[in-house]
Each structure stands twice: as C-alpha cells, then as structure tokens.
N, C-alpha and C positions, 0 to 999 in steps of 0.2 A: 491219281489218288494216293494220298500217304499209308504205310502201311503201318496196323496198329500191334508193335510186339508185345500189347499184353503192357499191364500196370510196371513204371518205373521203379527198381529198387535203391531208396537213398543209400549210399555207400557213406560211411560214419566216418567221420575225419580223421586223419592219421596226424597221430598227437608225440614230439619229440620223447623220449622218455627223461624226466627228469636227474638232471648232476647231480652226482652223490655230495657236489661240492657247493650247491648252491647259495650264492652270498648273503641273501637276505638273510638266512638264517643263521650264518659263522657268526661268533663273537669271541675278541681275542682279548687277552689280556698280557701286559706288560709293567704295571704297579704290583710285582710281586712273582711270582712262579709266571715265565710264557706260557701261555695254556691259549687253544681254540678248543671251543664248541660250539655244535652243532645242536641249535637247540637245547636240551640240558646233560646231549652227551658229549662225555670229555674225549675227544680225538686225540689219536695219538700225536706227541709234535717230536716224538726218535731223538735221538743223540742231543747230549749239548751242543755241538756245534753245526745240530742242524735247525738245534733252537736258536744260534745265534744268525743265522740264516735269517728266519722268521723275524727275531726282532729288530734286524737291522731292516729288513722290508716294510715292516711296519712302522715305525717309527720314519721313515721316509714319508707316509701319508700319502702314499699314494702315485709318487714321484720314482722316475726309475731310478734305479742303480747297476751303473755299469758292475759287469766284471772284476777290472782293475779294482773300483771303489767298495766291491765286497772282498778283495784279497786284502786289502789293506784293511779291511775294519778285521775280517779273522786273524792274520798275522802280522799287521804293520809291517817292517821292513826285514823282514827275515821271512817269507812265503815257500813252501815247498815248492820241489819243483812240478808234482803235480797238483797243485793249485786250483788252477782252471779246472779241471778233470773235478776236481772233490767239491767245489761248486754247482757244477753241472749235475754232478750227482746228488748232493742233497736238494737243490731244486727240482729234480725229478722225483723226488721223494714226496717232497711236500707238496710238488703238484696231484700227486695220485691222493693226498689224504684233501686237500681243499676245493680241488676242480678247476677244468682248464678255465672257467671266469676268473676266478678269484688271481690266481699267482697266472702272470702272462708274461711271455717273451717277446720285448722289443730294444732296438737301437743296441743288440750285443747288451742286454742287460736284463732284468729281472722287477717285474713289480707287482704288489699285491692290493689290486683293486676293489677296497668293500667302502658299505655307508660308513659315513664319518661316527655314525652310534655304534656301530660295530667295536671299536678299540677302545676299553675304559681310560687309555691316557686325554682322546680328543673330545671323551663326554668329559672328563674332569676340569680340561683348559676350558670348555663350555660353559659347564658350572662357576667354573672360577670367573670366568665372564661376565657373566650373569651378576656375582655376588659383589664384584667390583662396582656395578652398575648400581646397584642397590646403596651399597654405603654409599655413593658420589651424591644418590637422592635422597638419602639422612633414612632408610629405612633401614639401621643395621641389626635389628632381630632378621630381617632376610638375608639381609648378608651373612650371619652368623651361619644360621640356617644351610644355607647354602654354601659354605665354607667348611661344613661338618661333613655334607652330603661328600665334598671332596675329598677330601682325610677321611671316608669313610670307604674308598675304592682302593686304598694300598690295601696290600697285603704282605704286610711285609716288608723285606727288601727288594727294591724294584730290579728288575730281568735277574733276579737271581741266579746262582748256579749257572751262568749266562759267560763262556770265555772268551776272550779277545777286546783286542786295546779299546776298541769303538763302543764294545759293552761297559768297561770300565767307564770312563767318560762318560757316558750317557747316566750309569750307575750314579753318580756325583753328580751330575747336574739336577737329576730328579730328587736327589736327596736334600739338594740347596732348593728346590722348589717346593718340596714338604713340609722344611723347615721354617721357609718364610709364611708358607699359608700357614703354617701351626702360630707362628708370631702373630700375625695378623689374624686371626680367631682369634687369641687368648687380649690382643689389643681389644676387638669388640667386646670381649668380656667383662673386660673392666669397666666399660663405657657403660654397658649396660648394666653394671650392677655386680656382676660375677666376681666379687672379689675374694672370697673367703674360697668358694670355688678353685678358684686360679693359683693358689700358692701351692697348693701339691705339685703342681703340675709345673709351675715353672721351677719352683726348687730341687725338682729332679733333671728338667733339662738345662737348665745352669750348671747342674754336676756334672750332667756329659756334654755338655758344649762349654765351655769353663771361657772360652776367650769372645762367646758370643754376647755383642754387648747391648742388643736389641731386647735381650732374655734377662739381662741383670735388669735395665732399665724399666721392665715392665714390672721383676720381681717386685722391685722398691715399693712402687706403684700400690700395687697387689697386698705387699705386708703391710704399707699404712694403711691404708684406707680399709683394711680387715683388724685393725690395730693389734695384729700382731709381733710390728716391728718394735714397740716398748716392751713388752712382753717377750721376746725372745730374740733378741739381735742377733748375738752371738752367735746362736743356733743356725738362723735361717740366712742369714748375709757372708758368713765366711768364705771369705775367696783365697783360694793360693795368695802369696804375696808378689807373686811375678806378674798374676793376672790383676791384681790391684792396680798395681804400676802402670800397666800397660792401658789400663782402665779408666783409671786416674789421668794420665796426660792427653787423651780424648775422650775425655768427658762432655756429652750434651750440655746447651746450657739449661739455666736453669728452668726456660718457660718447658722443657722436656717431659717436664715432672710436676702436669698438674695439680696434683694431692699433696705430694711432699714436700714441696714448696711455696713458702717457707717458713710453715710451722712445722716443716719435719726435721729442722733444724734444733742441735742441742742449743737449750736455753731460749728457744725463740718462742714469742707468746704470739695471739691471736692478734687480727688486724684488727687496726687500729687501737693499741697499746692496749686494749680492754682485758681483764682477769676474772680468774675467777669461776665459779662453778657455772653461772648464769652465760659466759662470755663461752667457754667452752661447749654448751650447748647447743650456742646461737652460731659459733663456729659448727659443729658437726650437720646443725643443720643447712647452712648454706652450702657446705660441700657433699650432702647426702645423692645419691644418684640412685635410680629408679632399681628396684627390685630382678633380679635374673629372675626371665621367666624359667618357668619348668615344663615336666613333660612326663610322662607318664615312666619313662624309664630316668627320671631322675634329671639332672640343675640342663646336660649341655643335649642342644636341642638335635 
C-alpha cells in the first residue's frame, strides 16, 4: 500500500529574469544623432567612436561584420596598431548597455540582431516602399503622405558627429537619398495642386543645390503654373552663369515641362493660335489641376 505524505506542494516555476537588453524594446536611430532606447529611455551609446561602432552594425541590418571590415570603416588604411583591442573593447561596451541578444559574436565578427521596426533607417526604406507603390497605382495623395511620413524621421544630419571613412560615405549617400525623396514629394505636389505651396521651398533648395537640375526643372514648373514666373523672373530664376551653362547644354526636352510648355515661352500664345482674354481662360482652365489637399497643421500632409 502506497504511502500517503500528506497534500502535494506546487512548487512555482522558476522564471529566467529578464535582459536589461531586451530587443523588443531597443529602438535605434541613425537619420540624425545615433541614439538607442529603451522604450522611451535614452541609453547611453559613450564615445563617438563607439557610436561609430553601433552605426556601422546597424546599418549592416543585421549581417555580420568582420573585424578587419570594422577597422577599416574606423580607420581605413592607416589603423592603429592596437586596433583590434579598441574594437573589442567598445563592443563590450555596447554589449553591457544592449544585451547579450541584441549585439552577438560570431565568425570573428560582431552583429546586432533586432526587428527590422526597430531602426528608423528600415521603417523609412519601408515607407518609401509603400509610397512608391502607391504612385505606380495613380493614388499620389498616399504616396505624398507617405513620402512626408519619410522626411519626417531625419533628424537632422544623418550619423552625425559619427567619425570614420565608412560614416562619411554613408553620410552622403543618405543625404543623396533625402534629396531625391525631397524631389519626388515636391514632384507630387505639383501633380496635385501644390504649386504656390512648392516655390518656397524649391527656391531655397535651388540656392543650396545650385547644379541640381531635377530642382530647377520642378522650380519652372512650380513658378508657372503659380504664375509667379511673369511676375517675378528675375527674382525667382537667377542662376549663377556657370550653372546656366552647365544647365543649358543638358537640358530636358521639352515634354519635361508639362505647364511651361509652350505657352511659357516669350511671345508664344495659346493653342491653337486662339487670343485673347476668353482664349486665356479657356487655356488656364484646361491646364487647372486639382486643389492641394490640407490638413489641420497646414497645405503638406
């Protein structure tokens, strides 16, 4: 006969205790100051060059990087000779503020394993994804939308205060990709209506892009059809004379310039030889395009 010791006591589960680094909750940022946090607090991320550490791991996506391929993003070809040493070291750095999930060693290298929503560079190519998708299907108030959402995650200049040859580069390449989404929004703007909107805005980056010619051709665009450009050529069109030149000999043709061609030519009247106040009318209203919608903070959505 069995013997009975008296009622069983459940003994309660023995529960890991949780990473101070746990991934689900890191979220980094590289369009602007490298910053992790940890839900809405800001973690320390030490030295700049243990920030360029972090951004060259991030920006990998996930993929590792050897050793060698982080000497050379910190020093290119002039590396100290304790090198290796001062790598190892700021990875143990950032492993103690992320957690041994997040930044992992393998294959002699280093990489930092989170969701792809974690880093606002891969929710922006997402975005940007998304928005491309949208114009391809003629909805470009979303694509607008969602092109704003994008240019709405810099902060800045991207890896800032970020040293080494690999930050550089990287620096420039995201700024060629802000550029172009900045192009393409102020393109749907015009489509959509936003034309009186869009001449601030191109005619200051005209000023600091002076040989971008994606920016004059939208400028043109933008001052006819706001009919600003009778009204103030001078003003709003002056280019260096080197940048004219340069302008001039690759020039778009003319179907480039929907609007401005070719009654935005001196001397050139409305189609089909018609004048006149009635004829001018009947031209503004054939080339009228649909109102910029708005929004509660104002014309860009």
């Amino acid at each position: 006969m069995d013997r009975d010791d008296g009622p069983r006591v459940r003994v309660p589960e023995q529960r890991a205790p949780e990473q101070p680094g746990t991934t689900d909750t890191l979220r980094f940022t590289v369009l602007g100051p490298v910053r992790v946090r940890r839900g809405s607090e800001l973690l320390p991320s030490g030295s700049p060059q243990q920030r360029a550490l972090l951004a060259a791991l991030l920006l990998r996506e996930g993929r590792t990087a050897t050793a060698n391929e982080l000497i050379d993003a910190f020093w290119g070809e002039d590396p100290p000779s304790q090198a290796l040493a001062t790598i190892r070291t700021y990875a143990s750095r950032l492993r103690k503020t992320l957690g041994q999930e997040a930044l992992v060693s393998e294959s002699g290298g280093y990489a930092i394993r989170v969701g792809r929503g974690a880093l606002d560079l891969t929710l922006a190519q997402d975005l940007a994804a998304e928005a491309e998708k949208a114009r391809v299907a003629g909805d470009r108030c979303q694509a607008r939308t969602l092109i704003n959402k994008v240019l709405g995650l810099w902060d800045g200049e991207a890896l800032a205060s970020v040293p080494g040859p690999y930050a550089d580069n990287q620096r420039t390449r995201l700024e060629e990709w802000r550029l172009q989404l900045t192009e393409t929004r102020l393109d749907l703007d015009l489509e959509v209506g936003c034309h009186a909107e869009a001449v601030s805005e191109l005619t200051a980056l005209t000023a600091a892009h002076p040989l971008r010619e994606r920016l004059r051709e939208l400028l043109m665009v933008a001052l006819y059809r706001s009919g600003l450009s009778r009204r103030r050529p001078s003003r709003c069109t002056r280019t260096p004379a080197s940048s004219r030149r340069s302008w001039a000999s690759t020039r778009a043709p003319s179907w480039a310039y929907p609007a401005a061609h070719p009654a935005s030519r001196r001397g050139a009247g409305p189609p089909g030889g018609r004048t006149g106040p009635g004829a001018r009318a009947a031209a503004a209203r054939a080339t009228a395009l649909p109102r910029c919608p708005t929004s509660p903070g104002g014309p860009r959505s």
